[in-house]
Structure formats: structure tokens, C-alpha cells
C-alpha positions as CSV (number, residue, x, y, z in Angstrom):
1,X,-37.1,-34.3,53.4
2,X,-37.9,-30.5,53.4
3,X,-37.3,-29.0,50.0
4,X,-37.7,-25.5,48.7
5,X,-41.9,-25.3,49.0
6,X,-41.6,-26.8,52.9
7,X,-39.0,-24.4,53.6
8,X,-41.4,-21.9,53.4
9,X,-43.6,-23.5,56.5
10,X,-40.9,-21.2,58.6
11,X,-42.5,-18.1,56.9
12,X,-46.0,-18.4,55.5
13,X,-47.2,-20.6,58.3
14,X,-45.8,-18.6,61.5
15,X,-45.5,-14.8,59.8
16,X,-47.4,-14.1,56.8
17,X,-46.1,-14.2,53.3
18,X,-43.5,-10.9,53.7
19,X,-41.5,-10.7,50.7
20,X,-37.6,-10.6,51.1
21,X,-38.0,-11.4,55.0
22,X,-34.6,-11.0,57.3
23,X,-34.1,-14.3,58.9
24,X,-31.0,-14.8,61.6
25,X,-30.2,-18.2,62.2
26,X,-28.1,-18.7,65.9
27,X,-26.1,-21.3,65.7
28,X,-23.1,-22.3,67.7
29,X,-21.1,-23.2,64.3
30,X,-22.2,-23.2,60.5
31,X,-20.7,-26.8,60.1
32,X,-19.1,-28.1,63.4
33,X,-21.3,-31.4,63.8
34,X,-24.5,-32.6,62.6
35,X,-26.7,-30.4,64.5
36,X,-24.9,-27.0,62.8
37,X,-24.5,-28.7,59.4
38,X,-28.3,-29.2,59.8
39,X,-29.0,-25.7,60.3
40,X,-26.8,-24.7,58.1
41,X,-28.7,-26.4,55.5
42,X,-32.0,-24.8,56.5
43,X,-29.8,-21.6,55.4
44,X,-28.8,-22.3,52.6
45,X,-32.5,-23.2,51.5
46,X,-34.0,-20.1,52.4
47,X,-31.1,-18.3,50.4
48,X,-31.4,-20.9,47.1
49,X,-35.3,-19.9,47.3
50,X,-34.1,-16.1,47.2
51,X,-37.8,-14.4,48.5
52,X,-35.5,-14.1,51.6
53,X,-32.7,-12.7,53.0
54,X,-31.0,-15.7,55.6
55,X,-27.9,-15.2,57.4
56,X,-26.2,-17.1,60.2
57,X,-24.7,-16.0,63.1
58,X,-22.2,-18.4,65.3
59,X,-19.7,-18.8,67.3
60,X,-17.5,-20.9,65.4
61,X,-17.3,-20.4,61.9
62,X,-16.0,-23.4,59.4
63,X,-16.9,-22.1,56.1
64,X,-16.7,-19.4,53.6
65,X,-19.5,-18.2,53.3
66,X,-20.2,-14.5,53.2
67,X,-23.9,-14.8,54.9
68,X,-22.3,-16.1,57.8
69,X,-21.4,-14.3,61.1
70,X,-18.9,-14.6,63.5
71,X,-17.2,-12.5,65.8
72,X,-13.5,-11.5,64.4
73,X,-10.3,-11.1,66.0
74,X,-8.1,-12.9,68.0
75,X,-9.6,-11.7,71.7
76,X,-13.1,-12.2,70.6
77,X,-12.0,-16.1,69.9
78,X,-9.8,-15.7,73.0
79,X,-13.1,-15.0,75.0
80,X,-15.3,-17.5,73.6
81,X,-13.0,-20.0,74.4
82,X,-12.6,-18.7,77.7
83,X,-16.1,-19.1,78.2
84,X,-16.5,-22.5,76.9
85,X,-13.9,-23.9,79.0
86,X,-15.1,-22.2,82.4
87,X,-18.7,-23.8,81.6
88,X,-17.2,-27.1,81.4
89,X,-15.2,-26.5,84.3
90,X,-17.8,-25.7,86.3
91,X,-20.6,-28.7,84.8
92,X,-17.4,-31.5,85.7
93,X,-17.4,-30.4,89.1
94,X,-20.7,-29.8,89.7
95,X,-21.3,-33.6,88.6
96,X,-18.3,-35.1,88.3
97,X,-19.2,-38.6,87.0
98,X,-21.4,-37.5,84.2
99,X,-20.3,-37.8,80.7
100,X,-23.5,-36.1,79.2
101,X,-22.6,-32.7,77.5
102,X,-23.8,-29.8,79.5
103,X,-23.9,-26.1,78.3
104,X,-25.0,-23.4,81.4
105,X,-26.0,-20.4,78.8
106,X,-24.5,-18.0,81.3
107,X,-22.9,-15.7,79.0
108,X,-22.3,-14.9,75.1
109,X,-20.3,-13.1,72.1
110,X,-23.9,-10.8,71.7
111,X,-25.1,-12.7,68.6
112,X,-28.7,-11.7,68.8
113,X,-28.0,-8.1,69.7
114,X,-26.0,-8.3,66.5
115,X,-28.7,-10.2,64.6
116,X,-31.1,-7.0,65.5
117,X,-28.6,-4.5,64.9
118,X,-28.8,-6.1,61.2
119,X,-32.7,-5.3,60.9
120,X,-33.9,-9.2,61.3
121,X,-37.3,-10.2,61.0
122,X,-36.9,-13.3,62.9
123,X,-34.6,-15.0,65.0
124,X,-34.6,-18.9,64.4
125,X,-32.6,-20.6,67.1
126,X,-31.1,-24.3,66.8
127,X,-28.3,-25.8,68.3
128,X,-27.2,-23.0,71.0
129,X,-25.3,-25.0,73.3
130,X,-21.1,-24.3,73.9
131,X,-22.3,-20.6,75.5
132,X,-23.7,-19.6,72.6
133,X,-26.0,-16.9,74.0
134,X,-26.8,-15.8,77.8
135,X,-30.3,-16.9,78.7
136,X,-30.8,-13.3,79.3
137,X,-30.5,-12.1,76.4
138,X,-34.0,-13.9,74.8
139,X,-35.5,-11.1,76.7
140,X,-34.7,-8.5,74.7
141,X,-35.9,-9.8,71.7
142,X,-38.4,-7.5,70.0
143,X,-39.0,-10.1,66.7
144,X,-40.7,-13.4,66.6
145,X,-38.7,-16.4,67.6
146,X,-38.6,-19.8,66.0
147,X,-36.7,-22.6,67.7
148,X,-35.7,-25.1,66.0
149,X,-34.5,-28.3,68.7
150,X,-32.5,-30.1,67.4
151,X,-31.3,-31.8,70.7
152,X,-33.0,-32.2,74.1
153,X,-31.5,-29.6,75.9
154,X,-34.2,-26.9,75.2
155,X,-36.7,-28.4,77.4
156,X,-33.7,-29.8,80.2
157,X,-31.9,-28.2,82.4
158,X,-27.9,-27.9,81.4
159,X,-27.8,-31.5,80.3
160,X,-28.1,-31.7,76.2
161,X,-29.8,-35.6,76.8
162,X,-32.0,-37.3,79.3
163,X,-33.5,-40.3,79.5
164,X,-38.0,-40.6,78.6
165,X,-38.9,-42.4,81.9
166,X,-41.8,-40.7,83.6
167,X,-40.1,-39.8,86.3
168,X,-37.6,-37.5,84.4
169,X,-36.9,-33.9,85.9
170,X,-37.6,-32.6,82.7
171,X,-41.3,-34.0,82.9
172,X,-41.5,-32.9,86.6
173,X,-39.9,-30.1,87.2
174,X,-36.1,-29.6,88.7
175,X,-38.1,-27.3,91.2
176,X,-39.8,-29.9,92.2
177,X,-37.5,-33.1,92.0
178,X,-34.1,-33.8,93.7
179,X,-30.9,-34.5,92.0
180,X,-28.9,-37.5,91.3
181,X,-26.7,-39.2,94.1
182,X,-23.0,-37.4,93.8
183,X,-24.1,-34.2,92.2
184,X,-22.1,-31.1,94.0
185,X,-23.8,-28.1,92.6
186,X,-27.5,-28.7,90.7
187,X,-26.3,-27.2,87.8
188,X,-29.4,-28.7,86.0
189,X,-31.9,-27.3,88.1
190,X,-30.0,-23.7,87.6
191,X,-30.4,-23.4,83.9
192,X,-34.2,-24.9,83.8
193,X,-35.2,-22.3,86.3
194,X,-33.4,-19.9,84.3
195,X,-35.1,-21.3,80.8
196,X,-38.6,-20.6,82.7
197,X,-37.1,-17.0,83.8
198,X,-36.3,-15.8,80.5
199,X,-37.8,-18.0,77.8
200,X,-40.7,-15.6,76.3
201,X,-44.1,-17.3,76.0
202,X,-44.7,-16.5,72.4
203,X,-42.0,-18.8,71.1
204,X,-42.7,-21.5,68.7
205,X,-40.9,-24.6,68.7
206,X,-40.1,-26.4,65.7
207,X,-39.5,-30.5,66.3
208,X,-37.8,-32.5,63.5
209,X,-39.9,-35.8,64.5
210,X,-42.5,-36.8,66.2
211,X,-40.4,-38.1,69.3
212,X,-39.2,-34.6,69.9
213,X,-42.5,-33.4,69.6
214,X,-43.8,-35.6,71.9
215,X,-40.8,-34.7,74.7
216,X,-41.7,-31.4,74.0
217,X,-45.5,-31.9,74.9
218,X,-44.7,-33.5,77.8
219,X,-42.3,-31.6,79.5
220,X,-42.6,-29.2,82.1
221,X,-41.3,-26.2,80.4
222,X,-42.5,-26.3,77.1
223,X,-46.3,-28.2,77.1
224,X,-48.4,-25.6,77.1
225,X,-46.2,-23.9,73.6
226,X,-46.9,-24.2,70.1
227,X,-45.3,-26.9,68.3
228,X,-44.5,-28.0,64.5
229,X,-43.0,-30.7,63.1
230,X,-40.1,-30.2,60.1
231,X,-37.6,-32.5,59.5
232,X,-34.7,-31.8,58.7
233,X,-33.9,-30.5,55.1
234,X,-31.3,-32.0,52.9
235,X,-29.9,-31.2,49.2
236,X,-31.2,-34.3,47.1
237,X,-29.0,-32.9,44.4
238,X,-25.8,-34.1,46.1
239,X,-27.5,-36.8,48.5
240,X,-28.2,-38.8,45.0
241,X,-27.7,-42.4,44.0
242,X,-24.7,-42.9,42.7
243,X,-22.5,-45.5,40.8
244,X,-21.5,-47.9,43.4
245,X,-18.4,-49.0,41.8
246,X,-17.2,-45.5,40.9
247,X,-17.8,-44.3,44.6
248,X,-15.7,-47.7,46.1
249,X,-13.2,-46.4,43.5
250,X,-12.5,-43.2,44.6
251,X,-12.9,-43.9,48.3
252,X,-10.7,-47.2,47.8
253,X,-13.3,-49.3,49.5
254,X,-13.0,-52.8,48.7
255,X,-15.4,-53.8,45.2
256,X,-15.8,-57.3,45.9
257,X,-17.4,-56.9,49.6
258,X,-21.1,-56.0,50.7
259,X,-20.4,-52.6,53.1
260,X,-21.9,-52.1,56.3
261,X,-21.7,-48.7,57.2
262,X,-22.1,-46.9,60.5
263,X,-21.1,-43.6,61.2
264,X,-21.6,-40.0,64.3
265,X,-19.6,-37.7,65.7
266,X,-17.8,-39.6,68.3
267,X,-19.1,-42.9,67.3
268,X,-17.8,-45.5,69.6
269,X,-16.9,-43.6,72.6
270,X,-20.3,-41.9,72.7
271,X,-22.8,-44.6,75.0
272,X,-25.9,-43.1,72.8
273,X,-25.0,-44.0,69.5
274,X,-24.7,-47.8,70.1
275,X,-21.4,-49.0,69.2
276,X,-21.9,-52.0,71.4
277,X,-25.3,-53.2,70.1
278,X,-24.1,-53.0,66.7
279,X,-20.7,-54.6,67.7
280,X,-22.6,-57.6,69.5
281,X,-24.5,-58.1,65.8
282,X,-21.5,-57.8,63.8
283,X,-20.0,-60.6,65.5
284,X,-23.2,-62.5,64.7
285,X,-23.2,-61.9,61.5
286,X,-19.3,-62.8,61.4
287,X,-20.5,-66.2,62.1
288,X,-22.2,-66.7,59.2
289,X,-21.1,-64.4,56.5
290,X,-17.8,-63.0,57.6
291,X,-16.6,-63.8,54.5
292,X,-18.4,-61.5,52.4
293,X,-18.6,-58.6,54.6
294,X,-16.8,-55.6,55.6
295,X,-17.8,-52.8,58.3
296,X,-17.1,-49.4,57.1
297,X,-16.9,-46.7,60.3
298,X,-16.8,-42.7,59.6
299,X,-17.5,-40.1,62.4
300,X,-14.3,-41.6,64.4
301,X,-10.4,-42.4,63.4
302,X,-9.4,-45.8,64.3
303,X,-8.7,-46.4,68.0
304,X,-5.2,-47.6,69.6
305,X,-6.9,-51.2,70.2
306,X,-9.4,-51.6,67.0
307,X,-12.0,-54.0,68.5
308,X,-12.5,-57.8,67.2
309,X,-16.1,-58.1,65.8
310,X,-15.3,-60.4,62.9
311,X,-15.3,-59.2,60.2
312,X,-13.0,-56.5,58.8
313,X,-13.7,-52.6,59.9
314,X,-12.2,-50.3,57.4
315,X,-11.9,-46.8,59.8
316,X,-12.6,-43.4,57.1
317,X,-12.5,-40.6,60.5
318,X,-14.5,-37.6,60.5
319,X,-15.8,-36.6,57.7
320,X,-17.9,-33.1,56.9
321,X,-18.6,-32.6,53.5
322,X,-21.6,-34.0,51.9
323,X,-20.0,-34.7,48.6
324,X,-17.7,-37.0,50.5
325,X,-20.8,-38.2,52.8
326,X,-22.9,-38.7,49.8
327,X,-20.4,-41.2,47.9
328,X,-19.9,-43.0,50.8
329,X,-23.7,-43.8,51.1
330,X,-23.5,-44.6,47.3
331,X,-20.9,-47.0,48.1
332,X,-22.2,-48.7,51.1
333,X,-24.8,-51.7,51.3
334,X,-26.7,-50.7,54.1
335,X,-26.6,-48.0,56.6
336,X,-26.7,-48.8,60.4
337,X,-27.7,-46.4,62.9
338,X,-28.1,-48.4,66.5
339,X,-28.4,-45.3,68.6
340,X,-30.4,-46.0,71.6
341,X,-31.7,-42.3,71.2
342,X,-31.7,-40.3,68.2
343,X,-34.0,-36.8,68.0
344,X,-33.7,-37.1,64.4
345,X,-31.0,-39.3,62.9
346,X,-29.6,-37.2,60.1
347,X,-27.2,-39.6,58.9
348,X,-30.2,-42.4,58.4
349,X,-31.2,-39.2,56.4
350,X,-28.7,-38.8,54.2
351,X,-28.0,-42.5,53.4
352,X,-31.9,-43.0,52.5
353,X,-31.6,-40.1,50.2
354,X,-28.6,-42.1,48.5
355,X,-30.7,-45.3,47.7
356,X,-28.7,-47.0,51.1
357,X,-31.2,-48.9,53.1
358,X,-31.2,-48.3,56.9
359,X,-31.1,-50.4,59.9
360,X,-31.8,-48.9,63.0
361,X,-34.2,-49.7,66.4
362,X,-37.5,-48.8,66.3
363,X,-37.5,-45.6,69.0
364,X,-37.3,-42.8,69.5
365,X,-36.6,-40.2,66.5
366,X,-35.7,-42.9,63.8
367,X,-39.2,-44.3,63.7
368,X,-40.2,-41.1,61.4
369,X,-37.0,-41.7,59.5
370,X,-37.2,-45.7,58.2
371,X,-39.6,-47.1,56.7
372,X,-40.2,-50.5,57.9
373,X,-39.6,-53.3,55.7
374,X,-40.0,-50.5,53.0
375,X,-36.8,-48.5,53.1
376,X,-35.0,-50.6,55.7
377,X,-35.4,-52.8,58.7
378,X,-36.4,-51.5,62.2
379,X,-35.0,-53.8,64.8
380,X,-36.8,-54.8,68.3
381,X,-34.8,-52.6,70.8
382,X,-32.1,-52.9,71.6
383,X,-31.2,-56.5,70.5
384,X,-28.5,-57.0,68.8
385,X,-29.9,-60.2,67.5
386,X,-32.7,-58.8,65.6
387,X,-30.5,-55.8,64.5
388,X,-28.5,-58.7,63.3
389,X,-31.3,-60.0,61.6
390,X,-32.4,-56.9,60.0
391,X,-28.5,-56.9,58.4
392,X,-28.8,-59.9,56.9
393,X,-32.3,-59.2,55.7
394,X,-31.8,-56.1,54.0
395,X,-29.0,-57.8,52.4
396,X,-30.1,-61.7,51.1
397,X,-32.6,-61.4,48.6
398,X,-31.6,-59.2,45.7
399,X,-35.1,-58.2,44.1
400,X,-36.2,-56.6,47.5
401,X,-33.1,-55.3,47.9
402,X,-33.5,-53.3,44.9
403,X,-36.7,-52.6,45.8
404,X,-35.4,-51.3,49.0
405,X,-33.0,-49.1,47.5
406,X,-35.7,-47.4,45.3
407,X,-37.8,-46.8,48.4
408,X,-34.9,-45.0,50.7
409,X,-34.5,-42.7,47.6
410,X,-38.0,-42.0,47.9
411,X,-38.4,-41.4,51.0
């Protein structure tokens, strides 16, 4: 977890030590999902260490905070609006049965002319998707850059995820490959042409995991760039261990039950996240200790037809502030996170930090996250049998479950 002395691996590693060093964050929003609640936390780091002067720019502003930019007025949100909605117009007809988010970076509010206006030292990009910026405008940068990617559409074309097969266009080249059956308009080979048009060379990326470093090394755009590998910071202060029973109390979570937890933005409906792997296990573990059980789901409100997994789900909807995160960790069991792709998995993160042992597959970004055996249980992927297992594991012997909880704290 990067804490106040790693925090300083974005200045003394990449610039020098420069005392009181302007950094601009570009963000699409200061607390709108997990990616901007990540960056925002890089923020707030860099301002609690106070040898530099951190401010955010975005789009959409959530909080209150006073180092936070956003365009004001009702016509500047009438125009970013505008031009979200006219990108997704134009991605859902130029492929039409695609449900993978897509951003075309065609056109901006003018947060990095801002940003320089200000005097910045550096610009430190991280989740710039939802027409954030025009492509265009990384030209006219006259500071270093520092891009933090915190997704995988810095190294795609429009699309935001891919698959890792060899033959993925991002490996290739869109120049060089063709696009999928159905598409009207290769959108996706637009933007990555554009990325290699305007993307300076002297960027440096910054990779939260080993996974993401590796996609960047191997794609087309990106391998021959300087890379570094930061996870994600987080505030062990409030991501703590914390009474169990107290936290069940105030959240009026059942006392008598072990939790299961799972939680993301859009958990069930998005195919990523694996609500049907860890469904498939729940109702294996129904059979043999539905009794004792109960699934706990955040990220989501309960849908019109709740599914049947066998055991009772207990539905807490979206929730963004890490107080309220962290004593739902405290109060949980064990933490699953069955995402057939993660580029970091901040929520197997934050539950670790809370002394909540994770279950989660054993690809892609979580493998830097949890600890085999040691802090959790990394299942064969994807089979819902062995994340089953890895349940029931984490949770039958008491000793190593105590053992386990010490460890994710740890970690």
C-alpha cells in the first residue's frame, strides 16, 4: 500500500527532489468510481505530505474540496454533458452490440490548458475517459507527464477493456488488424491512431501491478516507454481493523452469521466482475453451510428479481465513502472479488487493509494483491468450485483464520 515515503516515487524518482512542486492531477471526477476515488487518494497524499502543492482538475466534481477543479456554471456542465452523450452516441452505433465502455477523446472542458495556466510542474494523468481531454491537447504540454493507468484504455483504442490473447489489436496494431464482425465505423482503430499521433514520447507510465505492466510492455503503443510499478495508495488510518460486532451494529448486518461480501460499481450487470462465478459457488456453499451464512452485496441496489443462490443476500447499493467502506470490511468475513479481470482490485485493497481476508482467481491484477494461503485464497480460474473451496477454507479453521486476518492487515 503506498504511504507517505512511496508517494514520493512520483517526484524524487522521475523529477528531482524540487521543494513545494505543482502537481495537476486530470481526472474525469474526484470521487465518481473507483478509478477517481483512487486518484483522488494519490491527492490527498501528496497534500498530507505538504513538500507539494497537488490539485485536481475534473470534469465532475463530488466533493468539497477547495484543491479541486472543475469548470463552473450551468453551460460549462451543459457542454460536458453534451459531449459525453454525443461520444456514446456515436461508440453504440459504431458497434452496436458491444457493451464495453468506450471513450473517443475527441474533445474537452480545457483542463490541462487550465492546469498550466496555474504554473504546474507536472501533469499526472489517470482515469481520462468520459471526454475528459482532446487527444490533441497532450501536445501542447510543455511539463513532464506521468500517467497513471488505471484501466486499459491507455494502450487500446476507444475501448476501456480488451481481452490478453495474443492476437489482441492492442498487441498488433489496429493499423494492422481488422475489426470485429458487425462493427460500422472502427472507432477503435480511430482513437489508437490518434494515441500514436499525439501521445509525446517522453511520457512515463505508472502501472498499479504487475499485469498492467506487463500489457503495457507488450502492446503496440506503449513498449518501447518507461514504466513503474505503484499501487494504489490507501489511508490505513480509516482502512483499519475494527470491532466486528460494533460495525454489524451500526450497519444492521446480522451478528450471528459469517458475511460474505462482494462488492464494484455495477456488480452484477457488469460480465467482468464475475457475478456468475461467484453465484455458481454460493450455491455450492448453500449446500453445505447455508445455514450459517449470509452474502452481503455493495456496489449495486437490489434488482427487480433478486437471484436464488441459497443462502440469504443482504443488498447495501452504492456506497462511496471509506468510513462507510471501511466498517463494512470490519464487519465482513471474507471479501470476494471473482473478476475475470481486474488491473488492480482496489476493493481486495481495502478489505485486506481491514484484516478481511480475500478470495479472488489467481490472474490478472489480483495476483499482486492476495497473498496466497497467506492473506486469502487464490482460486484456479475461473471455477466456481475452487472459489468455493477457497470460501469455506478461509472460513473453517479458526486459528488460521486469525492468522489470516493478521496477514491482510499486513499486507
Amino acid at each position: 500500500m503506498l504511504m507517505k515515503n512511496d508517494v514520493f516515487f512520483y517526484i524524487n524518482n522521475f523529477f528531482g527532489v524540487i521543494m513545494m512542486l505543482k502537481i495537476a492531477h486530470l481526472s474525469y471526477s474526484d470521487a465518481l468510481g473507483g478509478a477517481a476515488r483512487a486518484a483522488n487518494r494519490v491527492h490527498l497524499a501528496l497534500r498530507a505530505a505538504k513538500e507539494v502543492n497537488s490539485t485536481m482538475y475534473v470534469v465532475n466534481k463530488v466533493t468539497d474540496d477547495v484543491n479541486v477543479y472543475a469548470p463552473k456554471g450551468k453551460f460549462e456542465k451543459l457542454k460536458s454533458s453534451l459531449r459525453l452523450n454525443l461520444s456514446t452516441l456515436v461508440t453504440q452505433y459504431a458497434v452496436p452490440h458491444d457493451n464495453v465502455l468506450r471513450s473517443l477523446a475527441v474533445s474537452g472542458p480545457g483542463l490541462i490548458k487550465k492546469a498550466q495556466e496555474d504554473g504546474c510542474d507536472v501533469i499526472n494523468l489517470h482515469w481520462i475517459g468520459g471526454e475528459t481531454i482532446d487527444l490533441r491537447e497532450l501536445r501542447q504540454v510543455n511539463v513532464p507527464i506521468v500517467w497513471r493507468v488505471a484501466d486499459m484504455w491507455p494502450f487500446c483504442g476507444a475501448e476501456h477493456y480488451a481481452g490478453d490473447g495474443d492476437d489482441e489489436r492492442w498487441k498488433l496494431g489496429y493499423d494492422k488488424t481488422l475489426s470485429k464482425p458487425g462493427v460500422r465505423l472502427d472507432v477503435d482503430k480511430y482513437v489508437w491512431l490518434r494515441k500514436k499521433q499525439y501521445i509525446p514520447s517522453n511520457l512515463h507510465l505508472v502501472a498499479t501491478t504487475s499485469f498492467v505492466a506487463n500489457c503495457i510492455k507488450q502492446s503496440a503503443l506503449f513498449h518501447n516507454f518507461n514504466v513503474s510499478i505503484i499501487p494504489n495508495t490507501l489511508n490505513t488510518s480509516i482502512f483499519n481493523i475494527w470491532d466486528k460486532m460494533t460495525c454489524r451494529e451500526m450497519l444492521g448486518l446480522p451478528k450471528n452469521k459469517s458475511i460474505v461480501l462482494f462488492g464494484a460499481m455495477g456488480g452484477a450487470s457488469d460480465p467482468r466482475k464475475g457475478w456468475d462465478l461467484l453465484e455458481s459457488a454460493l450455491q455450492k456453499i448453500a449446500e453445505q453451510e447455508g445455514n450459517d451464512i449470509v452474502g452481503v452485496i455493495f456496489g449495486q441496489s437490489e434488482p427487480q428479481t433478486a437471484p436464488d443462490v441459497g443462502i440469504p443476500l443482504i443488498w447495501m447499493g452504492h456506497m462511496s465513502d471509506d468510513i462507510s467502506l471501511a466498517l463494512l470490511y470490519s464487519s465482513a468475513d471474507v471479501m470476494i472479488v471473482p473478476s475475470r479481470q481486474e488491473t488492480f482490485g482496489q476493493t481486495a485493497s481495502e478489505a485486506q487493509a481491514c484484516g478481511c481476508p480475500v478470495v479472488a482467481f489467481n490472474c490478472t491484477g489480483l495476483v499482486d494483491v492476495v497473498d496466497h494461503c497467506n492473506t486469502g485464497y487464490l482460486a484456479q480460474p475461473y471455477s466456481s468450485e475452487d472459489l468455493a473451496n477457497g470460501i469455506l477454507w478461509v472460513l473453517s479453521e479458526k486459528n488460521r483464520y486469525e492468522a489470516l486476518r493478521i496477514n491482510a492487515r499486513q499486507r
